[in-house]
C-alpha positions in Angstrom: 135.2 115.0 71.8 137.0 114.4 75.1 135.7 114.6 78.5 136.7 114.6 81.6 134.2 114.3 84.7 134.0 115.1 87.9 131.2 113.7 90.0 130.1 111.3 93.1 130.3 108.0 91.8 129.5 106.0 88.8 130.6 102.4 90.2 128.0 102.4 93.2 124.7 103.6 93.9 125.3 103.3 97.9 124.2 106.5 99.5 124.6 108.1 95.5 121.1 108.6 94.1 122.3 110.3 90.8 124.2 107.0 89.9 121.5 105.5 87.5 121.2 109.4 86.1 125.7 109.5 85.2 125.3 105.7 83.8 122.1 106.3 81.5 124.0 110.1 80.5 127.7 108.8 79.8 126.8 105.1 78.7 124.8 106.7 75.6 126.9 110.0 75.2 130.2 107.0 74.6 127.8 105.1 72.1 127.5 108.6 69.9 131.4 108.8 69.9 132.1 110.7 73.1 135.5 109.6 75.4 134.9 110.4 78.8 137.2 109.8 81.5 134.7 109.8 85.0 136.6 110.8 87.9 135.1 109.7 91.8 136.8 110.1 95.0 137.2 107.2 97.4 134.5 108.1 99.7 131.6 107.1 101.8 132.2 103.2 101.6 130.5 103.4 97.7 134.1 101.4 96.6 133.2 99.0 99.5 129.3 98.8 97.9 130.5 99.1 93.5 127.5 97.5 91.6 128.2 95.0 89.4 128.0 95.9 86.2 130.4 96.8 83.0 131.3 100.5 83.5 134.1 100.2 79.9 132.1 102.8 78.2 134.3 105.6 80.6 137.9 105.4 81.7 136.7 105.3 85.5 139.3 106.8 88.1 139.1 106.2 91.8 141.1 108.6 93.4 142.5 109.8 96.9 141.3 113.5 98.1 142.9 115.8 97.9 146.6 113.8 97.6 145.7 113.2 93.6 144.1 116.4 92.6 146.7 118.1 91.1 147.7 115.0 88.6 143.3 114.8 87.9 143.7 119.1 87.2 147.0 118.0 84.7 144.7 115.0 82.9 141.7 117.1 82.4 143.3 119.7 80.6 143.8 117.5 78.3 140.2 117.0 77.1 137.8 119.0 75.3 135.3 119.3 77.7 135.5 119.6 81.8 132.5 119.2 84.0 132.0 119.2 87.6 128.4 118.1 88.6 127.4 118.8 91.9 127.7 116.9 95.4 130.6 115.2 94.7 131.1 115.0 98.5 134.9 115.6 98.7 136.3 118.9 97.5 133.6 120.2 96.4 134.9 124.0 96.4 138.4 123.1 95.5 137.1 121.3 92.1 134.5 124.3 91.2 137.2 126.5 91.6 139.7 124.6 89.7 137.1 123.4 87.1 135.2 127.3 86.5 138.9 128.9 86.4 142.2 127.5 87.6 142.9 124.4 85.2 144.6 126.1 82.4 143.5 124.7 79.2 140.9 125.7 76.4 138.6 123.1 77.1 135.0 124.1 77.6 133.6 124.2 81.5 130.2 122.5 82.8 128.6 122.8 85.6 126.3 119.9 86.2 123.8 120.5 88.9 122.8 117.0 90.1 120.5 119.1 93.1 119.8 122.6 91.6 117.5 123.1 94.8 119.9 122.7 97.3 122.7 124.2 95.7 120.3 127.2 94.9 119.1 127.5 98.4 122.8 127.7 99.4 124.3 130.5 97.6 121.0 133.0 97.9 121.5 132.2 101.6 125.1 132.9 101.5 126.0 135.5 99.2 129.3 134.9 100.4 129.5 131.0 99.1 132.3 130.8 96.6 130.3 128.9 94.2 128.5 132.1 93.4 131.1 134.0 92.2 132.2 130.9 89.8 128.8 130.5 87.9 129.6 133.2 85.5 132.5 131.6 84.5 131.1 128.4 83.1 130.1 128.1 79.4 126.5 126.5 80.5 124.9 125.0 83.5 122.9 122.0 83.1 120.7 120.5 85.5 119.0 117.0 86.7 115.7 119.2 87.0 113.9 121.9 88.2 112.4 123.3 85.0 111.7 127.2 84.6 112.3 128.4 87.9 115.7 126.7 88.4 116.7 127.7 85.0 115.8 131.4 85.9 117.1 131.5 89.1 121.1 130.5 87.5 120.2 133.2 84.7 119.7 135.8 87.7 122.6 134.5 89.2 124.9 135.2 86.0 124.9 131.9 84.4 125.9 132.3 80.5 123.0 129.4 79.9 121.0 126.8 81.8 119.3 123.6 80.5 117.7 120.5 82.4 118.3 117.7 81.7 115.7 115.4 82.6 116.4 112.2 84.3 114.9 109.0 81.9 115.2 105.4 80.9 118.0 103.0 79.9 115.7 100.4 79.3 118.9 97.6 79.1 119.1 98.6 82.4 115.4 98.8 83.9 112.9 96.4 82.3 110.7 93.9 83.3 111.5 90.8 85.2 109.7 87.5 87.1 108.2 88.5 90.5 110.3 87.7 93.5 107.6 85.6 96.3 110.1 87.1 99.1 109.5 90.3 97.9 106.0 90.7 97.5 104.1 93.4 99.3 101.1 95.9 98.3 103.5 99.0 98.2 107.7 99.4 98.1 109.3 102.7 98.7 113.3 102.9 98.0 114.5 105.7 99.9 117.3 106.8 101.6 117.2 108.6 105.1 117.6 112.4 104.7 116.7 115.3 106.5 114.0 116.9 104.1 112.8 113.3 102.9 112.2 112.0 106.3 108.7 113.8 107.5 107.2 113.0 103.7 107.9 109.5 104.6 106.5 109.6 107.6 103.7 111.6 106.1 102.8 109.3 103.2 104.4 105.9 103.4 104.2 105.4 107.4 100.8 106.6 107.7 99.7 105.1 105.2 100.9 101.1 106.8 99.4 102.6 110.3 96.2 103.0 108.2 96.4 99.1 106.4 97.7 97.1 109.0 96.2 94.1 106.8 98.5 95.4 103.5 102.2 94.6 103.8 104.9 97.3 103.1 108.1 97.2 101.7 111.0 99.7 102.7 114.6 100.0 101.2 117.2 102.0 101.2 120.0 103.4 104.4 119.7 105.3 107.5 116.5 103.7 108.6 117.5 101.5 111.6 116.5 102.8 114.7 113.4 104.5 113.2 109.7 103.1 114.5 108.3 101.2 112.0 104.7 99.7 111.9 104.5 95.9 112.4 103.6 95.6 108.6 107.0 97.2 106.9 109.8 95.8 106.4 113.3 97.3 105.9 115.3 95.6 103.1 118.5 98.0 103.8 120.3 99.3 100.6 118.6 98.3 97.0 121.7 98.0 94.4 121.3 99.0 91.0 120.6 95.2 90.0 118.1 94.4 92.3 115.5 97.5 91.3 114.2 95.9 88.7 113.0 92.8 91.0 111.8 94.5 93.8 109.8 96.9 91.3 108.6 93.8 89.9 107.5 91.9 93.1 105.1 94.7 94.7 101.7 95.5 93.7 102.6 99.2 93.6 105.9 101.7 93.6 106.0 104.3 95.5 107.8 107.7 94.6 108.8 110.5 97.3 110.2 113.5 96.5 112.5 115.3 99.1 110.7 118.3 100.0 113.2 120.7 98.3 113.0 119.1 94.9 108.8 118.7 95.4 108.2 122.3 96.0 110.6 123.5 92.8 109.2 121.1 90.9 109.9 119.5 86.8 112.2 117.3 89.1 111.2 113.3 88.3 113.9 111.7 90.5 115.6 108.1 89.1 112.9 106.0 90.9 110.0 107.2 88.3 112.2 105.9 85.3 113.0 102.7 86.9 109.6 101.7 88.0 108.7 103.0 84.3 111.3 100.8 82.9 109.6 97.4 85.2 105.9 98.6 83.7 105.2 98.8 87.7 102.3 100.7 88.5 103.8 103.9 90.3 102.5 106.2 92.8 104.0 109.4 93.6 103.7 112.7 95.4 102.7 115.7 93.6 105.2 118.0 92.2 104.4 121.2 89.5 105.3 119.9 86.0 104.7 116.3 86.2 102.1 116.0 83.3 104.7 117.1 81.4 106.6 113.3 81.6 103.3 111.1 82.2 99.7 111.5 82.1 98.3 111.4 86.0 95.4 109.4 85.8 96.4 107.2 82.8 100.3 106.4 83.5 100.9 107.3 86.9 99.1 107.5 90.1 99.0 110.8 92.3 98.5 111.0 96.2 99.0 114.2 98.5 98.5 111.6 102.0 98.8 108.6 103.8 95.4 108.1 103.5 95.1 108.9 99.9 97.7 106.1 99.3 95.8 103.7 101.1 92.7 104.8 99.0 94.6 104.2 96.2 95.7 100.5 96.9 92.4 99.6 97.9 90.5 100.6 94.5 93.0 100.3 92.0 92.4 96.5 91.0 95.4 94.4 89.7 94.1 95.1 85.8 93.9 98.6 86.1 97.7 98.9 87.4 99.0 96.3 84.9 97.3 99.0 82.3 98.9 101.9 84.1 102.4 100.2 84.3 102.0 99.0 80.7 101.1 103.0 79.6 103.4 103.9 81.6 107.0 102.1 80.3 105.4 102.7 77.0 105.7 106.5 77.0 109.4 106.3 78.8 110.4 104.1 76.0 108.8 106.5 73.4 109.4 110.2 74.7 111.8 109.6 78.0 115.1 107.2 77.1 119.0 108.5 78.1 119.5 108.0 74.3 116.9 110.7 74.2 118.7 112.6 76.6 122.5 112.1 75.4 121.6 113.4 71.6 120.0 116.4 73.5 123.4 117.0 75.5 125.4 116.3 72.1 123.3 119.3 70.4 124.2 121.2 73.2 127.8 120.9 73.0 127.9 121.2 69.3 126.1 124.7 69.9 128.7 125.6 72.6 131.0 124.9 70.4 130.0 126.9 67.6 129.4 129.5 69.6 132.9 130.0 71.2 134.4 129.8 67.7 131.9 132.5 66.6 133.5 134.3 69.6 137.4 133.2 69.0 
């Protein structure tokens, strides 16, 4: 089967969160016999920030907005399958529309929702939102997260089918590696600057260095300068795809943040959780409905609601107790939560897609 992609980028993770999420997806679905072409505007500096890396398991196209659309609409008809994800950044509407209705071909239509929350929240504010109208038209919607309620909120909105699909472990990617000395601290957090991640930041990774001035923090990730820090955090700037594994490595703990719209849906464990699984690091993250459903609280992963619970947390959890936790931890990724996992899920999909519209036809 052929497909053709639309999405944010697959080259660079710079200011791109679902970058690890397309490479662990496509990289396995091309090992099973898939062709897929990955389209990604030239936007936001991410061709100025490309991770190194071999990307030859797609046919990656960087294109000019909106000057090589229509030639991207003529090359996608060509394939079997078409899908858009979400935040692409550049176009967005025009390539829905085009994708859901306008590309004439007999290819099946995807919409991939890389941030079902947000995109949610937008069209029931805005019954008017273009979007809205289109979800009907696509043969599923798939999603990075969100479990039940996301799935049932895209069924209410007219959606033929919706399925997550979780977020996991390419363990060639994200594995264990030698500590870095310059990059040793009690507690990392990776996390870019947003609007709804900011004040959880503050809440639990701030507070919590105001609390330990005697623990050293670790912050990476954009946006940040200009912000107050305590005396004991350090801003790295961006964290490339190839450098997660050392700084994951190098501190005693990981620390996980949800932005508040993906926290209070839920079933949503963001990239971060599988890398730090993939370094056997000893994670801490907020809480959000659904996680014992990836990893056992308690046993593989570490749960905090505060500043001062994370601080709790780093001064009774002794270095043997987190190298079990980190251990217990990569060991059920590897077992229950891998993009080969993941990809074989998405294959079955298609194949049931498929079946189905020849049913129909």
């Amino acid at each position: 089967m052929k497909i053709f992609v639309f999405g944010s980028s697959i080259t660079s993770s710079y200011w791109n969160g679902a970058a690890t999420y397309y490479r662990g997806i496509y990289s396995n679905l091309a090992r099973i016999g898939y062709k897929i072409t990955f389209a990604e505007p030239d936007a936001y500096g991410r061709q100025q920030h490309r991770d190194p890396g071999d990307y030859s398991y797609v046919e990656s196209i960087v294109y000019s907005s909106p000057s090589d659309l229509p030639q991207l609409f003529e090359q996608a008809a060509r394939a079997d399958l078409i899908i858009k994800h979400s935040g692409v950044g550049v176009d967005d509407a025009e390539l829905e529309a085009a994708v859901a209705r306008e590309i004439e071909s007999e290819a099946l239509r995807v919409f991939w929702d890389v941030d079902a929350p947000a995109t949610l929240a937008r069209v029931e504010n805005d019954h008017c939102d273009p979007f809205r109208a289109l979800i009907p038209d696509y043969h599923i919607i798939l999603t990075y997260g969100g479990g039940s309620p996301v799935v049932h909120q895209y069924l209410g909105l007219g959606a033929k089918d919706c399925i997550p699909i979780y977020n996991a472990l390419d363990p060639a990617t994200h594995h264990p590696v030698p500590k870095d000395s310059s990059l040793e601290c009690d507690l990392v957090l990776v996390a870019n600057r947003l609007p709804d991640r900011e004040r959880r930041v503050e809440q639990f990774f701030i507070h919590a260095a105001e609390l330990a001035p005697d623990l050293r923090f670790i912050l990476g990730g954009e946006g940040w300068e200009g912000k107050r820090l305590p005396e004991n955090i350090r801003w790295i700037g961006h964290v490339g795809t190839a450098d997660h594994n050392r700084i994951n490595c190098s501190a005693r703990m990981v620390l996980n943040l949800n932005r508040d719209s993906m926290a209070s849906v839920g079933f949503s464990p963001p990239t971060r959780v599988f890398e730090a699984a993939g370094a056997g690091s000893c994670l801490v993250t907020d809480e959000w409905a659904g996680i014992e459903n990836f990893f056992q609280p308690g046993e593989e992963i570490l749960l905090a609601s505060s500043g001062s619970e994370i601080v709790n947390l780093l001064r009774t959890t002794g270095p043997e107790w987190a190298t079990h936790i980190g251990a217990a931890m990569r060991r059920r990724a590897l077992q229950e939560h891998t993009y080969a996992q993941r990809a074989a899920q998405v294959s079955q999909l298609l194949l049931r897609i498929e079946n189905r519209q020849s049913a129909v036809a």
